[in-house]
Each structure stands twice: as structure tokens, then as C-alpha cells.
C-alpha positions in Angstrom: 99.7 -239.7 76.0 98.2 -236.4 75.0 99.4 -234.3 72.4 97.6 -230.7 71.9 98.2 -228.7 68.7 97.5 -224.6 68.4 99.3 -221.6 66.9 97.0 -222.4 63.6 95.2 -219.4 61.7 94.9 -217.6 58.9 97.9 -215.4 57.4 98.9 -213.5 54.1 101.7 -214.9 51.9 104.9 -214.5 53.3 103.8 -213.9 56.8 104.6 -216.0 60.1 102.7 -218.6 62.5 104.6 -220.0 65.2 102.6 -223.6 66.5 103.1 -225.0 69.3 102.4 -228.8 70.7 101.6 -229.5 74.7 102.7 -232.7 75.6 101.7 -235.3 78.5 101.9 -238.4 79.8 105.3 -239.7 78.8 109.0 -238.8 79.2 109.1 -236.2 76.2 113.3 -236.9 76.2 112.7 -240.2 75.3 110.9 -239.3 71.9 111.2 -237.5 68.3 108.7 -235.4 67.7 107.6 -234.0 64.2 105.4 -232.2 62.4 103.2 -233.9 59.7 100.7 -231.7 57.4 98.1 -232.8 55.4 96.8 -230.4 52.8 93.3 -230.3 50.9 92.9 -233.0 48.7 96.5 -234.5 49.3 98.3 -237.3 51.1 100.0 -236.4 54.3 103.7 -235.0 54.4 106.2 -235.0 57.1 107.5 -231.6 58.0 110.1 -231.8 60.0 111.5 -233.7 62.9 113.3 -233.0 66.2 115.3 -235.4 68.6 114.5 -233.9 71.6 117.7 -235.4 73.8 120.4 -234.0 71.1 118.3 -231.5 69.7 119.2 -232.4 66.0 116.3 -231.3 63.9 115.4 -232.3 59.9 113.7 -230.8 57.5 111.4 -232.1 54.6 112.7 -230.1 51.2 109.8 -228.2 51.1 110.1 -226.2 54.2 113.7 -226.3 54.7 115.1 -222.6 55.2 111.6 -221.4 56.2 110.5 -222.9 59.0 112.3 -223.8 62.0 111.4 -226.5 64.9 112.4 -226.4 68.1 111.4 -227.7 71.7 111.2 -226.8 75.2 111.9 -230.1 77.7 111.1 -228.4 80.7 107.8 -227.7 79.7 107.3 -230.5 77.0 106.4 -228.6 74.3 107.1 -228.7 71.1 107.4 -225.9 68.4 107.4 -225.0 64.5 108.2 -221.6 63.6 107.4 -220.8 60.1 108.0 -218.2 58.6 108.0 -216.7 54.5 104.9 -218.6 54.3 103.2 -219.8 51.1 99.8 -220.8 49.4 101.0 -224.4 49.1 101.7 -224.4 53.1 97.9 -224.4 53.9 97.2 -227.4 55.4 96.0 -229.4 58.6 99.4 -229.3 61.0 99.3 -232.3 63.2 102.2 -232.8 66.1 103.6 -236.5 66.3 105.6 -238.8 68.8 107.9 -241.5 68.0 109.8 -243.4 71.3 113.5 -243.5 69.6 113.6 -247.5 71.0 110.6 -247.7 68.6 112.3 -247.4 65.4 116.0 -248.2 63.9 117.6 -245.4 61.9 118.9 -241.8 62.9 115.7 -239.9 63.2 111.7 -241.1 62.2 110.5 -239.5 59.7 107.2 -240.5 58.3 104.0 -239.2 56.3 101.3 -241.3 58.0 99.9 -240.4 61.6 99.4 -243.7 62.7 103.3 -245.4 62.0 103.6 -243.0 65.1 103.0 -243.9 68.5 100.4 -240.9 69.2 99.6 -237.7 67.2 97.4 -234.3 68.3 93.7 -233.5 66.7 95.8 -230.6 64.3 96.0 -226.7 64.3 94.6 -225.4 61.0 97.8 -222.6 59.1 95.8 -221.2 56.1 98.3 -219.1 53.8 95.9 -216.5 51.2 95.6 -213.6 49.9 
């Protein structure tokens, strides 16, 4: 399983990054995939959340209305766009795979990398001024 985060960089306040997450080496519709961020000094925080067979997608409070996740099955990729993008946003973006037989409940939706079953090295989104 490979998972390859880019997209990152830096950006004003209320500009856009659109990430994007490579996938390989298992059957992307059989996962959720999400975003999780981890910020300077903080805990991680799950972002958002797509199932990729119903495309139903979930949002943490924080970003909902701002950024948008999405993916592509015939390429196996997975997206975040974000947009109206904020100070409090920079952070270390990491892409994450859950197999849906893996978990009980509607969607996964965790802060911690490893209660997933693989995650990317991260894309860096630094919001300033």
C-alpha cells in the first residue's frame, strides 16, 4: 500500500490549494479515505472523509463549507480542495485509508495516523501573510 501526498505550499489568507493523494496497491473502492492535519505544536485532527463507493463525504466543523474532498476511482486518487483558507489551516496534510470491513459505523473518522490501515509522508499547506 502506497499513499503519496502533494498539492502542499505556501498561500495568502483566503487563497486556495487543491492536494491531491496517489494511491496503490489495494482496491481504492474498498476504502474511506480522509484527510488528517497536524498543526505546529498540536494533536492531529481529522479533516474530512470520503467513502469512495457511495461517494458520501464528511466534514470536521472546522473546515466545513471551505474545503471540499473528492476522489477519482479510475485513477485512485484522492483530493481536498480548499479554499478561503486561514492562518489556523497551516499544518502538515497527511492522506489516510481505512478498509470499510475494518471498522463498524457509517464512515471512520479518526485523529491518529496509525488507527488507520496506511497513511502518506504529508504535503505541507502553509496559510500567512
Amino acid at each position: 500500500v502506497q499513499l503519496v501526498e502533494s498539492g502542499g505550499g505556501m498561500v495568502h489568507p483566503g487563497g486556495s490549494l487543491r492536494l491531491s493523494c496517489a494511491a496503490s496497491g489495494f482496491t481504492f473502492s474498498l476504502y474511506d479515505m480522509t484527510w488528517v492535519r497536524q498543526a505546529p505544536g498540536k494533536g492531529p485532527e481529522w479533516v474530512s472523509t470520503i467513502n469512495t463507493r457511495t461517494g458520501n463525504t464528511y466534514y470536521a466543523d472546522s473546515v466545513k463549507g471551505r474545503f471540499t474532498i473528492s476522489s477519482d476511482n479510475a485513477k485512485n486518487t484522492l483530493y481536498l480542495q480548499m479554499n478561503s483558507l486561514k492562518p489556523e489551516d497551516t499544518a502538515l496534510y497527511y492522506c489516510a485509508t481505512k478498509k470499510r470491513t475494518h471498522y463498524i459505523g457509517s464512515y471512520f473518522a479518526r485523529d491518529y495516523l496509525y488507527e488507520y490501515d496506511a497513511w502518506g509522508q504529508g504535503t505541507q499547506v502553509t496559510v500567512s501573510s
